[in-house]
C-alpha positions in Angstrom: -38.4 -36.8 17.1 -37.8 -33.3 15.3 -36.6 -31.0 17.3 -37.5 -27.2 16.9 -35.4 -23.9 17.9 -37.3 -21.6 19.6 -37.6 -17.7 18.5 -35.4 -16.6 20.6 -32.4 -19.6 19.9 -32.6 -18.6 16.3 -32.3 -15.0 16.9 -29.2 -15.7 18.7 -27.6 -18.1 16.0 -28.6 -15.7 13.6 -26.8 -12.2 15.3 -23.6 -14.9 16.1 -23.3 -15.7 12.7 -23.3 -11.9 11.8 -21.1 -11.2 14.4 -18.5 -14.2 12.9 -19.0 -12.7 9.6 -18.5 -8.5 9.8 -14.9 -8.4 9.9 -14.6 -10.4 6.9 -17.1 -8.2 5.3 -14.9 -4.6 6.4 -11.7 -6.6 5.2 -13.7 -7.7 2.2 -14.7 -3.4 1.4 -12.0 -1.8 3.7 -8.7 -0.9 2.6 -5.7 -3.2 2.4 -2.4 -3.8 4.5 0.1 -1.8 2.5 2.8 -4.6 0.9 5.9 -4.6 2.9 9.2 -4.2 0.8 12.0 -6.5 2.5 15.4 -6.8 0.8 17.4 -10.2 0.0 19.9 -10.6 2.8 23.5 -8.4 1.7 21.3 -6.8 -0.8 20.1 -2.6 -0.9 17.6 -2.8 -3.3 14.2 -4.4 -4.7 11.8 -3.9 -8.0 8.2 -4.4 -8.0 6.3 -5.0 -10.7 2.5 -4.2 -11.4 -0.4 -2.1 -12.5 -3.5 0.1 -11.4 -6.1 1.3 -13.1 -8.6 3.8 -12.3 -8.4 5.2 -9.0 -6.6 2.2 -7.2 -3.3 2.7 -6.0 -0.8 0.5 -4.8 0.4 1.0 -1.2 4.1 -0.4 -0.1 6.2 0.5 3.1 9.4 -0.2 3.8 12.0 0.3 7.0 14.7 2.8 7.1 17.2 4.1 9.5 17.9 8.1 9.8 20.2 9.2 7.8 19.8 6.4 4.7 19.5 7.8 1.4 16.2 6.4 0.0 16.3 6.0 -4.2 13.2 5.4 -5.3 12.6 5.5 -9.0 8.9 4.4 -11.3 8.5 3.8 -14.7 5.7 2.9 -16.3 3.5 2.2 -19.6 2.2 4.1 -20.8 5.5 6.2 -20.7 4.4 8.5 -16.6 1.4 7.4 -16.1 2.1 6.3 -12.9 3.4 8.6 -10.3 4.3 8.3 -6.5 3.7 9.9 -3.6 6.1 8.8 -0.3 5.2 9.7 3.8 6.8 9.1 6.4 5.8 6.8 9.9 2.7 8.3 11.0 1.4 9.0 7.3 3.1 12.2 7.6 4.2 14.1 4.0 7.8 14.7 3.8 7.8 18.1 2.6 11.0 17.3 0.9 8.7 14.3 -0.7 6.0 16.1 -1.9 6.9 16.9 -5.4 8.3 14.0 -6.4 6.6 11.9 -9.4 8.9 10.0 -11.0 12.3 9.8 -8.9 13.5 10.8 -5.6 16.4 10.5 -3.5 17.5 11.7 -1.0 18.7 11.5 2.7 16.2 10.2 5.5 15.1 12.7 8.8 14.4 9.8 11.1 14.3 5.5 11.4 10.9 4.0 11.3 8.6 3.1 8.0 8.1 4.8 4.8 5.2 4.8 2.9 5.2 4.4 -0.8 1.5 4.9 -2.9 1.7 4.5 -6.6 -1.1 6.0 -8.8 -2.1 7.0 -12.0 -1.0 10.5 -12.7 -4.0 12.3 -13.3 -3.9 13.1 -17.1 -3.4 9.1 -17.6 -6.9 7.0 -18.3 -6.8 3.6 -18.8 -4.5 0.9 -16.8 -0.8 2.2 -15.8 2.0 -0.7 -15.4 4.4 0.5 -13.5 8.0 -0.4 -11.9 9.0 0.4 -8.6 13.0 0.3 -7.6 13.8 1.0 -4.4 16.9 1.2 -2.6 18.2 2.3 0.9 22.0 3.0 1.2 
């Protein structure tokens, strides 16, 4: 004997199924965790390699203590076409931070994350590789 689903049933499959497959969709269209930079045990420092194009950008943090000096230093190809922009925990600019480009370092206000983005600088066009060294002293 076939059985059939009323209306009603199917409506409510149907909106569960939705319901099941949103977040995926937002993770799918919505922005991504920002990679967390983690150094080998004894070591002070780590390089990333990788590219963006367009508008992307690539998003790293990484944990600091007050009073670290933070190094951070990006290269790319073609020769700066990729610049960086660092914030502190909260997303706040460090006003220290907010001409730096190519290379920073300097001494850290407070302990908590910092957050690294990596562009294209805006006179590049095409795809930017880039290198990002960081270290924490």
């Amino acid at each position: 004997m076939k059985r059939r689903f009323p209306l009603v049933a199917r409506a409510a499959i149907a909106a569960a199924m939705l319901v099941l497959a949103a977040p995926n969709a937002v993770l799918a269209g919505g922005k991504a965790e920002p990679l967390r930079i983690e150094f080998k045990r004894g070591a002070y420092s780590a390089a990333i390699s990788e590219s963006v194009r367009g508008d992307e950008e690539a998003e790293y943090v990484l944990a600091a203590k007050e009073c670290q000096r933070l190094i951070i230093h990006v290269t790319s190809v073609p020769d700066k076409s990729a610049v960086f922009k660092l914030l502190a925990d909260g997303k706040d600019t460090l006003e220290l931070l907010e001409d730096a480009k190519h290379s920073y370092s300097g001494v850290l206000p407070r302990t908590g994350d910092y957050f690294i983005t990596v562009k294209r600088s805006a006179t590049a066009k095409g795809t930017s590789r880039f290198r990002l060294a960081v270290t924490v002293r």
